[in-house]
Each structure stands twice: as structure tokens, then as C-alpha cells.
C-alpha positions in Angstrom: -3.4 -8.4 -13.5 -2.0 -9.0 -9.9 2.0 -10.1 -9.2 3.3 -12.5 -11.7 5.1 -14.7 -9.4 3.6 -15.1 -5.8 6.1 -16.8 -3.6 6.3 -18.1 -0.3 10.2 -18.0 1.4 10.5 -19.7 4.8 13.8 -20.0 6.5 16.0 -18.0 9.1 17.6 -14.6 9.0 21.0 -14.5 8.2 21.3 -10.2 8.4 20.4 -7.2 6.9 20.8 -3.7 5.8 19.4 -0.4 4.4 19.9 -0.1 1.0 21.9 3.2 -0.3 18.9 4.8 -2.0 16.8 4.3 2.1 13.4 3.0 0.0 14.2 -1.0 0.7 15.8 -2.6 4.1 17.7 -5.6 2.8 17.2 -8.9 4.2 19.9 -12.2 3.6 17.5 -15.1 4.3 18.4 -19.0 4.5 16.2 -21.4 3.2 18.7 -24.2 4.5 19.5 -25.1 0.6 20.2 -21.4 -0.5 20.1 -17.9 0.3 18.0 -14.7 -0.9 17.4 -11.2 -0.8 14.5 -9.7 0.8 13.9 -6.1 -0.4 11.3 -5.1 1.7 10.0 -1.2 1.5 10.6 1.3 4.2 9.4 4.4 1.7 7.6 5.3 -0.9 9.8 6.2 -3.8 7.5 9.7 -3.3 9.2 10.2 0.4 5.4 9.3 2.6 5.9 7.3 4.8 4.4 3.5 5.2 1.7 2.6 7.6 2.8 -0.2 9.7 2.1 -3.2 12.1 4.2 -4.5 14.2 2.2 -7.3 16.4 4.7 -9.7 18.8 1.6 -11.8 19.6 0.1 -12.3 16.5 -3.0 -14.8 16.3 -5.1 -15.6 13.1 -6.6 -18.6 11.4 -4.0 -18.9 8.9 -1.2 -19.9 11.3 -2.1 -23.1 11.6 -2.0 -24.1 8.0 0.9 -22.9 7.3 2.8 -24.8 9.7 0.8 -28.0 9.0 1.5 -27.5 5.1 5.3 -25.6 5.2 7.2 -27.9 7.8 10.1 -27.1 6.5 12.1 -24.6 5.0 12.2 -23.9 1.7 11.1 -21.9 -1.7 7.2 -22.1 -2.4 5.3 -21.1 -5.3 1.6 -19.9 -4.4 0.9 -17.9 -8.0 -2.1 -20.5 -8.6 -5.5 -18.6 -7.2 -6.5 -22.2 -5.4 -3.3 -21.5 -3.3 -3.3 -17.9 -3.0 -6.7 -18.6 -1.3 -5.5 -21.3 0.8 -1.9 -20.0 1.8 -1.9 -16.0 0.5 -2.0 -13.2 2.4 -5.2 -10.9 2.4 -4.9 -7.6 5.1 -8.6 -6.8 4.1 -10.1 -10.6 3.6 -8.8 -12.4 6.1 -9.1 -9.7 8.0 -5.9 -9.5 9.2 -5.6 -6.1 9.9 -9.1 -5.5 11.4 -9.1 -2.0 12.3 -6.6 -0.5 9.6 -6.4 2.8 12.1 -4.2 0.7 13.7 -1.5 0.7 11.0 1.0 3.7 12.1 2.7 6.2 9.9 6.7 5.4 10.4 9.9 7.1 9.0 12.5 4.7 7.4 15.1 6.0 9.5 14.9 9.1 12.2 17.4 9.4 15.1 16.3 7.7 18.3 15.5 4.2 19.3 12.8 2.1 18.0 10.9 4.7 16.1 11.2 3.8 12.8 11.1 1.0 10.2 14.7 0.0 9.8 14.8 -0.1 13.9 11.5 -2.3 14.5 13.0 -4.3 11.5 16.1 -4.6 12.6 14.9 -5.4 16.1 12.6 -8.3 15.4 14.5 -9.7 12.9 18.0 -9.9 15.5 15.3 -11.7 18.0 14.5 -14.3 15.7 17.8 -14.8 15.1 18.6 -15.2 19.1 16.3 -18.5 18.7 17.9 -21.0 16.6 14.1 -22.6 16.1 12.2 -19.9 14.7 11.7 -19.7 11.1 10.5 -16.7 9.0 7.5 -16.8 6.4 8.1 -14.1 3.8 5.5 -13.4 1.3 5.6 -11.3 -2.1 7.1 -11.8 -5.6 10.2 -13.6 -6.6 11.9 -12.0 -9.3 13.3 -13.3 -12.2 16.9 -14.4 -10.6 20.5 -14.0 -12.3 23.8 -16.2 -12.3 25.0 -12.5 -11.1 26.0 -11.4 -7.2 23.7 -10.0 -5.2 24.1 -6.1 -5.2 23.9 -5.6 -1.3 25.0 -9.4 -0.2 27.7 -10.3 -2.6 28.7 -13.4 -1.4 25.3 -15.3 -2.6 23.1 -14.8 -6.5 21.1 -12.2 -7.3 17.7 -14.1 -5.9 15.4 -13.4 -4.1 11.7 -11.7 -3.3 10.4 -7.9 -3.2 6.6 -6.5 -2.8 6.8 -7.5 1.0 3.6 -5.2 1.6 0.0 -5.0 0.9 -0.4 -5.5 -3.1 -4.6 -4.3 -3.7 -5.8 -0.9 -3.6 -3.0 0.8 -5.7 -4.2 3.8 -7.9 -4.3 3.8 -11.5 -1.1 4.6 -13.0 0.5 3.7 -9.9 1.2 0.0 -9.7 -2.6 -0.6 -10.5 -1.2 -3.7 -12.4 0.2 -5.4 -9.2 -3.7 -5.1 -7.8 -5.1 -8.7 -6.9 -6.5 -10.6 -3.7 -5.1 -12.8 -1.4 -1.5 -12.2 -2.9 -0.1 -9.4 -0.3 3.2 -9.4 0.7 4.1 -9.9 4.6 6.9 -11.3 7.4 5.2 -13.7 9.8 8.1 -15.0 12.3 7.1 -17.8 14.4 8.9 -19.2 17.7 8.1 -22.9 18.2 9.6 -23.0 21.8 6.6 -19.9 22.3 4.0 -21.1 20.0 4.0 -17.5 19.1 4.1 -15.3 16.1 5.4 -11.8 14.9 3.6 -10.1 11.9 5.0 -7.0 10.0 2.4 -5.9 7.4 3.1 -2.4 5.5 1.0 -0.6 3.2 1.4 2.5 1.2 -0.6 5.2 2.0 -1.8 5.6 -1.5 -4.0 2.6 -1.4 -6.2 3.5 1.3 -9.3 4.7 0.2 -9.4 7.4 3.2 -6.4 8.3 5.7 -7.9 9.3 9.1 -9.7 7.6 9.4 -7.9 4.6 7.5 -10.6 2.8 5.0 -9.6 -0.2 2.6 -12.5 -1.3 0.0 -11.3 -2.9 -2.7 -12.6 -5.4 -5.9 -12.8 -9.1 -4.5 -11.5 -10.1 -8.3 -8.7 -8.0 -9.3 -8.1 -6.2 -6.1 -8.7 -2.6 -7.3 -10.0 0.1 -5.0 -13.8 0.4 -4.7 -14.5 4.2 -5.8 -17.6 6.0 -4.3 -17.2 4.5 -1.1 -16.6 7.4 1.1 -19.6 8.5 2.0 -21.1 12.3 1.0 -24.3 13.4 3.1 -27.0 14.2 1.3 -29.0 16.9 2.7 -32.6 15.6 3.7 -31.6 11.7 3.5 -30.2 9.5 5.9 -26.5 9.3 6.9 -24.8 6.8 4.7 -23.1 4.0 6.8 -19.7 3.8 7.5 -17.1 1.0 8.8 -17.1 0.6 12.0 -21.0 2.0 12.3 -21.6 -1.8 13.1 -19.1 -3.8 14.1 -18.8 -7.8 14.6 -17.9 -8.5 18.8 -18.9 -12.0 19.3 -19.5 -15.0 18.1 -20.8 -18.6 19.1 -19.1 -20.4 16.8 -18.6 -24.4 18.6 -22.1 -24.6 20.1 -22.6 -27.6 22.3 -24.3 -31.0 20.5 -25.5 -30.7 17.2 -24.5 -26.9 15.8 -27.0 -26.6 12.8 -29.4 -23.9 13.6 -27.3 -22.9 16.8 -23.8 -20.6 15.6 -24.9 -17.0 16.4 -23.4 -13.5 15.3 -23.6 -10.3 17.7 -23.1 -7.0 15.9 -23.5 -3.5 17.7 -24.2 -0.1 16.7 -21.8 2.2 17.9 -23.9 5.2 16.3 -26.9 7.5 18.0 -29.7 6.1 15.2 -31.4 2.9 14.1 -29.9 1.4 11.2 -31.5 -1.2 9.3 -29.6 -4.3 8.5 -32.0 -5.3 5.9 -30.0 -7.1 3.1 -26.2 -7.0 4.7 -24.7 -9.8 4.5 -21.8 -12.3 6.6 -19.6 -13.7 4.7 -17.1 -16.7 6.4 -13.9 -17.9 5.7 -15.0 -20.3 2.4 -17.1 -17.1 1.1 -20.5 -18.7 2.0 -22.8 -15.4 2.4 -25.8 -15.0 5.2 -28.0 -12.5 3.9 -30.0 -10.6 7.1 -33.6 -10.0 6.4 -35.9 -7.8 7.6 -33.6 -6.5 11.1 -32.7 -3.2 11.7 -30.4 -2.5 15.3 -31.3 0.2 17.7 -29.1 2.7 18.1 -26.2 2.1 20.9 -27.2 -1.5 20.9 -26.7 -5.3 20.4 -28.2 -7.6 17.9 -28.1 -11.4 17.9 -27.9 -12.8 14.5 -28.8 -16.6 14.8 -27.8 -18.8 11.6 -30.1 -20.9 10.5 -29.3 -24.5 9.9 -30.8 -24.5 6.4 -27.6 -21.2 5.1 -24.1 -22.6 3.8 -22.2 -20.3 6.0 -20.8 -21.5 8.5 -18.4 -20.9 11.3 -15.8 -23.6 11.2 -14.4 -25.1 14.6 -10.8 -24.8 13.3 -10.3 -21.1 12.7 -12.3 -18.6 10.7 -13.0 -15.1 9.5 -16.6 -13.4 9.9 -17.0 -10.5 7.6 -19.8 -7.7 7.5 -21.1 -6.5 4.3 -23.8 -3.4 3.7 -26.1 -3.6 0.9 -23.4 -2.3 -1.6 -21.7 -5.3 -0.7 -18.9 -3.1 1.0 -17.1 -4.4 4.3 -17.9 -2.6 6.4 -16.2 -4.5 9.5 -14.7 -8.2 9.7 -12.8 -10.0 12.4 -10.9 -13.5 12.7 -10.7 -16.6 15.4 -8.4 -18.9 16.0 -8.6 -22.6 16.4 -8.0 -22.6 19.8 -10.4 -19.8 20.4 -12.9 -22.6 18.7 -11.9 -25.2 20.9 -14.4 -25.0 23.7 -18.3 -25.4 23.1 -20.9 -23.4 24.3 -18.5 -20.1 24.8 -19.0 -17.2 23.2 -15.6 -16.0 21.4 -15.5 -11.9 22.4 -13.8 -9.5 19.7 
């Protein structure tokens, strides 16, 4: 079914708190016309705590776009799937995340500083506040307002957005209805004066597929997890492949003169056997697939995929995402690049 009512909310925080129940840290966000709530979770209403990313130099492809179409500050609706696609967040699609070992396990409160949520939080959200130019991107759901006061912030309506955190992957009979794609719920925080940005992405840990490592497969259409994709070995057969067996680390994507025939892929193996390639596939940005034919990759070793200029996929000069698929059509390992990582022809981009 995925969320009923995708929103964007761009504007400046105003300040925040932890709500009474210490599940939600409250955030008072202007828009410049009015003010909202932003429940963002801190727990799971089971007591685990969320995994976490808190990146102060944040680059992706989707930056651009979203200051190009969002100049200003305001209330916008992204529930159609042509926008969610454009403008929606995706950890696993757009590849966002990359590696999700990277997300870290943190309390919502614990004494000490800046070793929980509501202190990272609170600490990023006071620093974009210290720059009267930087504007805050809040994705998730809007819920159905009231003529009502706010419950935590009083002085403004009861308004505002929750599901600020990954919304795919939830288990059945767990929020399985708010499954969908490109429709996760985030903070981006970007500082004009730096041409910088801050993500915060959270995730419950119930939506992994594995925890240690962390693995995230879920449907491409309804945003479901992918079952039987931890692998079992089967005694007498091959290993089964698993992410980060092969990995994406560079890319020619702006080759010099005509590009047709000339973009180029290299994948290694980080494992001690051969594994054949043979009917993987890249997928870019647009979903235009590469299928690979007929390769295999030694074992500790680099492969050159070279695209031919006859295949649809293509790796666009203003930002992209490459993703690696097995034959199960699982990822198995994606990355992203930037625009200005695009800009200059004939380099490789490294990952």
C-alpha cells in the first residue's frame, strides 16, 4: 500500500524536544507561511534501538534537484509515483546508504555527550539554526491536521509530518502496509554559504533482512522485504553470493568526445574464488538494465565492464546511481555520483 500522504517540508528549525513517552524527538519547523511538528522516531515502540546516519558532508545525485525544483520554502506534496521517483527518498535505490553496516545502533537518550539520538539531533539541528541560510528538507507523511493545538508546541495547530525514517522492508503485521519505494522518510539540512549538506536517515532494525552484517533486499513495487535472500550453503554446491562479494569501485562515466560505446563499469571480487557474472545485471539511475554476458571475475580481482553504445543504460553526466544485480535480480551492491564528480571527461570517478 505504501504511506498515504508523502510530503516534502522545507524550512528552518524553530526548536525541539523529546516527547514524554522518549519514542519521537519533536521538531517546531517554519515553512515561512506556517509552522509544523516533526515527530521523528528515536525508538522502537519495542525498546531496540534505531540504526542511524549521521553524515555532515553528505553528497548524492539528488541534491541538485531538489534545490533546482524546491527554491523555496514551503509544504510539498510528492504522493504521485512520477514524483516520488523524481524527488522521494530511497536508502536502498538511490543508494543512499551504500554499505548499510554503516548505520549504527543508538540509544534515544543515555547519559554522556553526543552518544545518542536526541543529542546528534539536537546538535545538528541547533547548527542549522546558527546559519540564518540553511533550510531543512524533511521527508515522510503529513497527517491529517486539526484546528486543535499542537500537543508538545502549543502555540501553533496540530500539523505537521511523522515516518521521518526508512518506510520498505517492514514485516508482515508490523507496518507492512507503510511498505513502498522511493517514499522513505529523511532530514537533509543544506548550508548555502558551504554548499554542503547534512543527512539523518533512521531505520528500524526489524526491516533489515540480516543484522550483522546489515542486508536490505526488498520488492522494487511495493517495497516488501525479499524472503530467501540470505544465503544457506548447500553442501557439495557452490557458495551462494552475497552483497558485497562484488562490489561497484569505479566508473568512467563523462568519457572524452563522443561517449556511445565508451562509459565503463569496474567491479572487484573481494572473495578467494571465480565467480561468474554471467546474466547480472547494472541498472542506472532511469532503471535502464545492462545485462553481463558470458564474464566471470577471478578471484581477488578487477573486471572492466565496457557498455556498448547499442544498451539504453547509461551513465548520465549530471549525477547518477549504478546498481549491481545477481541473477535473482537481487542487489547485491550499488553506489552514487554526483554532478560534479561527472564534470570532468576522461576521469575515472573512484568509489
Amino acid at each position: 500500500m505504501g504511506l498515504k500522504d508523502y510530503h516534502l517540508f522545507v524550512g528552518r528549525y524553530d526548536r525541539g524536544l523529546m516527547a514524554g513517552d522518549a519514542n519521537h524527538f519533536e521538531v517546531k519547523l517554519n515553512t515561512g507561511n506556517d509552522f509544523y511538528r516533526l515527530a521523528v522516531n528515536v525508538r522502537s515502540q519495542d525498546g531496540s534501538m534505531l540504526l542511524s546516519v549521521f553524515d555532515e558532508n553528505f553528497q548524492h545525485e539528488l541534491l541538485g534537484r531538489l534545490l533546482d525544483t524546491f527554491p523555496t520554502d514551503g509544504v510539498y506534496e510528492l504522493n504521485e509515483l512520477a514524483k516520488r521517483k523524481q524527488f522521494g527518498l530511497d536508502f536502498l535505490r538511490r543508494n543512499m546508504v551504500g554499505d548499510f553496516n554503516k548505520m549504527i545502533p543508538l540509544p534515544n537518550n543515555a547519559p554522556g555527550l553526543d552518544n545518542d539520538l536526541q543529542d546528534k539531533l539536537t546538535l545538528a539541528l541547533d547548527k542549522s539554526k546558527a546559519d540564518p541560510k540553511s533550510r531543512i528538507f524533511a521527508f515522510g507523511e503529513q497527517w491529517p491536521g486539526t484546528s486543535k493545538p499542537d500537543k508538545y508546541f502549543n502555540e501553533i495547530k496540530d500539523q505537521g509530518l511523522h515516518d521521518i525514517h526508512m518506510n520498505q522492508g517492514n514485516p508482515k503485521g508490523s507496518h507492512d502496509q507503510d511498505n513502498g519505494v522511493y517514499q522513505d522518510g529523511g532530514l537533509l539540512i543544506y548550508y548555502p554559504s558551504l554548499n554542503r549538506w547534512t543527512a539523518i536517515l533512521l531505520a528500524f532494525q526489524t526491516q533489515f533482512n540480516t543484522l550483522n552484517p546489515t542486508t536490505l533486499h526488498t520488492d522494487d513495487v511495493t517495497g516488501n522485504r525479499i524472503s530467501g535472500t540470505v544465503p544457506t550453503p548447500t553442501p557439495g554446491q557452490p557458495d551462494v553470493v552475497v552483497d558485497g562479494d562484488v562490489v561497484i569501485i569505479a566508473a568512467l562515466v563523462n568519457p572524452k568526445g563522443n561517449e556511445k560505446g565508451k562509459e565503463k563499469v569496474i567491479l572487484l571480487n573481494t572473495t578467494d574464488e571465480a565467480i561468474s557474472l554471467n546474466g547480472w545485471k547494472l541498472v542506472d539511475r532511469t532503471h535502464e538494465e545492462f545485462e553481463i554476458k558470458n564474464l566471470s571475475i577471478d578471484a581477488g580481482s578487477t573486471l572492466e565492464i565496457k557498455i556498448p553504445a547499442s544498451s539504453n543504460f547509461n551513465l548520465g553526466n549530471k549525477g547518477g546511481t549504478i546498481s549491481l544485480l545477481n541473477t535473482q535480480g537481487i542487489k547485491t551492491h550499488g553506489v552514487q555520483y554526483t554532478k560534479e564528480q561527472a564534470k570532468t571527461e576522461g576521469k575515472i570517478i573512484r568509489f
